[in-house]
C-alpha positions in Angstrom: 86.4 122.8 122.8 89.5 124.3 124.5 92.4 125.1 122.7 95.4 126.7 123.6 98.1 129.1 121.1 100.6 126.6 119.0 104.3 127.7 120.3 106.0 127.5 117.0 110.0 126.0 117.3 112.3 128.4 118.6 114.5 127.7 115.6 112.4 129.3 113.1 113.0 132.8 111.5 110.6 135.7 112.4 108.5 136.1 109.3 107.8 132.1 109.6 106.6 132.3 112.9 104.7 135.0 112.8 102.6 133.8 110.1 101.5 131.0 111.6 101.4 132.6 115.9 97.4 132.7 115.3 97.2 128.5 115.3 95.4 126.9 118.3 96.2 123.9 119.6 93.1 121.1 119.8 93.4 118.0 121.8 91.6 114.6 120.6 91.7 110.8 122.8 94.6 108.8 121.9 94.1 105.1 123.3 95.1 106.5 127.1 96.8 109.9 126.2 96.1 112.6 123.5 96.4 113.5 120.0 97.7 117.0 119.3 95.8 118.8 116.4 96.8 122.4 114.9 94.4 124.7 114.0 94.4 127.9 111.4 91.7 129.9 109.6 88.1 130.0 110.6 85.8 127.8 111.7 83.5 128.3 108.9 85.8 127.9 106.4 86.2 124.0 104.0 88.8 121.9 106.4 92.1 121.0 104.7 93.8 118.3 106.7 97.2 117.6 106.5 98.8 114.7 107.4 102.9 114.8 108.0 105.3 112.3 106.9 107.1 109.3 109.0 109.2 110.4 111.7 107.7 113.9 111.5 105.2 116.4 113.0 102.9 119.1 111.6 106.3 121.1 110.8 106.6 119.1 107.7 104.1 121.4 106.6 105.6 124.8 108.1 105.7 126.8 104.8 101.9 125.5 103.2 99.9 126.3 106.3 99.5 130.3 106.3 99.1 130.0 102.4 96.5 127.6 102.5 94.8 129.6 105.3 94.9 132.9 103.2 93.2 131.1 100.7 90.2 130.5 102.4 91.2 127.4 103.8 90.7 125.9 107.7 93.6 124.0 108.3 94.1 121.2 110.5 97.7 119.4 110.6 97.9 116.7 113.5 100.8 115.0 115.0 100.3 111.3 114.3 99.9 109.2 116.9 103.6 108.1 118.2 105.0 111.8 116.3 105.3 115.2 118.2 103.6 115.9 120.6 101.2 113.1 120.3 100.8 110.5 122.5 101.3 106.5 121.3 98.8 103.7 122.0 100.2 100.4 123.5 98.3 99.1 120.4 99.8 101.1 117.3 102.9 99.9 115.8 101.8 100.7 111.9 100.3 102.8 109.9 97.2 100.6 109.6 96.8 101.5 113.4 96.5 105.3 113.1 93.1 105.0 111.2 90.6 105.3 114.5 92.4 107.6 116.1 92.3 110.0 112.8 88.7 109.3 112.3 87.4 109.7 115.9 89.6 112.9 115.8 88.4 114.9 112.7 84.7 113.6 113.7 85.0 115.7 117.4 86.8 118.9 115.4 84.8 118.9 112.0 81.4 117.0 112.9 80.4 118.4 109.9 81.2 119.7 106.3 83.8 120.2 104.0 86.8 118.1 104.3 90.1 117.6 102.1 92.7 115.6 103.2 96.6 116.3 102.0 98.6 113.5 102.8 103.0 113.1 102.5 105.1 110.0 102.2 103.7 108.1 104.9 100.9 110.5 106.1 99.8 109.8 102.4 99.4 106.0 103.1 98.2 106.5 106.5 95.5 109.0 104.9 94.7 106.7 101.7 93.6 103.9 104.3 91.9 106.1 106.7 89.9 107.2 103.8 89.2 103.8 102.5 88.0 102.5 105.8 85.8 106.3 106.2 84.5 107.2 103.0 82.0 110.0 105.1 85.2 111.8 106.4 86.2 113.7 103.6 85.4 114.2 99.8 88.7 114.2 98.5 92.5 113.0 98.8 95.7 114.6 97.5 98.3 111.8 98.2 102.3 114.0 97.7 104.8 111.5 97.8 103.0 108.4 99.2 104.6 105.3 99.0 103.1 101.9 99.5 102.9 101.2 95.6 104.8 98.4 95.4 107.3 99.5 92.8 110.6 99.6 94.1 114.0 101.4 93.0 116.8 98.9 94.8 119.6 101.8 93.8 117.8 104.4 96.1 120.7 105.1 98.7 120.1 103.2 102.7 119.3 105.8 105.4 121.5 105.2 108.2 121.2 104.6 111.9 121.8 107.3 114.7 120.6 106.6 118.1 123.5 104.5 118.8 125.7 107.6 118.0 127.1 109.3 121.2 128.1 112.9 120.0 125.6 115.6 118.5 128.3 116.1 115.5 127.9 112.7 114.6 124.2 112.4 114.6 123.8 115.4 112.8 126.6 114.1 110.3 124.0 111.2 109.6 120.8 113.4 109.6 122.8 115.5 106.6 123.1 112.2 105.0 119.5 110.6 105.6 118.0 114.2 104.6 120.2 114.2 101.6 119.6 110.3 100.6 115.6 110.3 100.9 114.1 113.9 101.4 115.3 116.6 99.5 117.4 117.2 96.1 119.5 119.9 96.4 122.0 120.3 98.9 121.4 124.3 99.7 118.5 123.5 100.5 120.0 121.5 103.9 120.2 124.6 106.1 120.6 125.2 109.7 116.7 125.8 110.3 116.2 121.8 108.0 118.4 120.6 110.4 116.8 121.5 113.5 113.4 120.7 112.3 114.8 117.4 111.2 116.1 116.5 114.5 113.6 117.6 116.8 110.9 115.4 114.6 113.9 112.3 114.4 114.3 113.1 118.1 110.1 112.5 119.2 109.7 109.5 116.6 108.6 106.5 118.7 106.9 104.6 116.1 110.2 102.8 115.4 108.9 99.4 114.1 106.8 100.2 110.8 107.7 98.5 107.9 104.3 98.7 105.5 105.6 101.5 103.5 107.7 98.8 101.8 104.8 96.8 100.8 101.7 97.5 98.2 99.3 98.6 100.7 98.2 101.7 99.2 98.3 100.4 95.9 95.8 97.8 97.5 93.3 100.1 98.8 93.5 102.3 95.7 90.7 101.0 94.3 88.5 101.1 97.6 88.7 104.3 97.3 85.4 106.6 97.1 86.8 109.8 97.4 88.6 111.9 94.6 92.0 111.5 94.4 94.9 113.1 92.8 98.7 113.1 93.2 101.9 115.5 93.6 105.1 114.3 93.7 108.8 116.0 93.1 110.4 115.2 89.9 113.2 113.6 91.7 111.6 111.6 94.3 113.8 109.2 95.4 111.2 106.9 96.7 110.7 106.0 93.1 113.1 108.0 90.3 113.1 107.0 87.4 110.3 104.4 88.0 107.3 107.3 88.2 105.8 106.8 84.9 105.0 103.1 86.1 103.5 104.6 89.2 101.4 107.5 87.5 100.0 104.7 85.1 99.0 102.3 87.8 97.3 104.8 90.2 95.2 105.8 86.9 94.5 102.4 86.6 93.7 101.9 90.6 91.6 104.6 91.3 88.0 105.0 90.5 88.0 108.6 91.0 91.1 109.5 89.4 91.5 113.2 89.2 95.3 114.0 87.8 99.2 113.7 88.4 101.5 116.2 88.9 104.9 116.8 88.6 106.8 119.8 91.1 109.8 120.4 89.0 113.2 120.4 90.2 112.7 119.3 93.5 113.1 116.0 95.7 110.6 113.3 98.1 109.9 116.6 101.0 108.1 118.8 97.7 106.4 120.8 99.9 109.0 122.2 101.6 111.7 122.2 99.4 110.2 123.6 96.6 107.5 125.5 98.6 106.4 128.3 95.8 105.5 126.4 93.2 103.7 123.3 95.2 101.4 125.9 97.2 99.5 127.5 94.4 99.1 123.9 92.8 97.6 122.2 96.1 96.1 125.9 96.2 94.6 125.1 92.2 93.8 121.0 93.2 92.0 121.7 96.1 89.6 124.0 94.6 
């Protein structure tokens, strides 16, 4: 298959690119266009897929990949269909949508072997009904953040609109506020590179219609479910606050293969990012 060297975001400091300038970029069929795969780690390696969050790329993952890779792992982190650099089919408007395109996708890349699937906030309900409908594609599934439980928090503070604003300073102004309201707890952790990365994935989000995240739906398909399944959230998600005890007890009670919940201290809804060193050896330790 041809691939061709990931160019990481200009934005990014040295040491961050550099550890991740051996990717390759893979291309898969989209409906009419493409879907845009990135590639780490060697091709003989067990595959550890990672699937971004709404309104995101493969950056949400910028500071797992080269860890994961140096552990032994081949990692694969696409851009949704509709997100970066992928294209959108005329028939996708939902996460329901995405399921072919990921399954036709990892069957042309991986036809063949180990598979582990890492899926955040909506990547993890994307990835929990891929896996429901594809059993075959991979023998387990780390949901970090997922929504789609049906347990809602009504205090959990509106993101805010910004297309309609005309200056830079102003939409910037709201993705400080939507960054601060839904993905991350600490506000030093808002720097100038979370910005960037923020806005170019904001900027390339054309998927602008979903609206399954607010329902049950992975709650639903829970219990479908054949492959193993464990869960990672921050201790201050505010998808669900101070409501995750009830949704630690009913994915126990959902899924068949239940293997464990954990809890990143100290850190908000975008775990992996935010509080990078202590989620990478435990996705390191869950995988394995």
């Amino acid at each position: 298959m041809m691939s061709t060297p990931i160019i990481c975001p200009d934005f990014l400091p040295p040491e961050l690119a550099q550890s991740l300038a051996d990717g390759r970029k893979l291309l898969t069929p989209c409906g009419d266009g493409q879907m845009v795969w990135h590639a780490w780690g060697s091709d003989d390696h067990p595959v550890v897929v990672l699937v971004h969050g709404g309104s995101g790329s493969w950056t949400h993952w910028l500071r797992n990949i080269a860890y994961l890779r140096d552990a032994g792992w081949r990692v694969l982190a696409p851009d949704l269909p509709g997100f970066g650099d992928s294209d959108l089919p005329d028939d996708c408007i939902d996460t329901d949508q995405l399921v072919p395109y990921l399954h036709q996708g990892l069957r042309q890349l991986v036809p063949q072997g180990e598979v582990r699937v890492v899926g955040f906030s909506f990547g993890g309900m994307t990835a929990a009904l891929w896996l429901k409908d594809h059993p075959e594609d991979a023998q387990q599934l780390v949901l970090v953040g997922a929504p789609g439980m049906g347990i809602k928090v009504p205090e959990r503070v509106p993101l805010k609109g910004w297309r309609h604003l005309e200056t830079e300073e102003q939409r910037d102004a709201i993705h400080r506020h939507n960054l601060m309201a839904l993905m991350l707890q600490h506000p030093e952790s808002l720097d100038a590179m979370t910005l960037d990365l923020h806005r170019a994935n904001v900027q390339r989000d054309r998927m602008t219609r979903r609206r399954l995240s607010g329902t049950p739906i992975v709650a639903q398909a829970l219990p479908h479910l054949q492959v193993r399944l464990c869960a990672i959230y921050g201790e201050h998600d505010a998808l669900y606050s101070y409501r995750m005890p009830e949704v630690k007890v009913l994915m126990e009670q959902l899924a068949p293969r239940w293997e464990g919940w954990h809890t990143v201290a100290n850190s908000g809804h975008w775990v992996q990012y935010e509080a990078a060193d202590a989620l990478n050896p435990l996705l390191v330790q869950v995988l394995a």
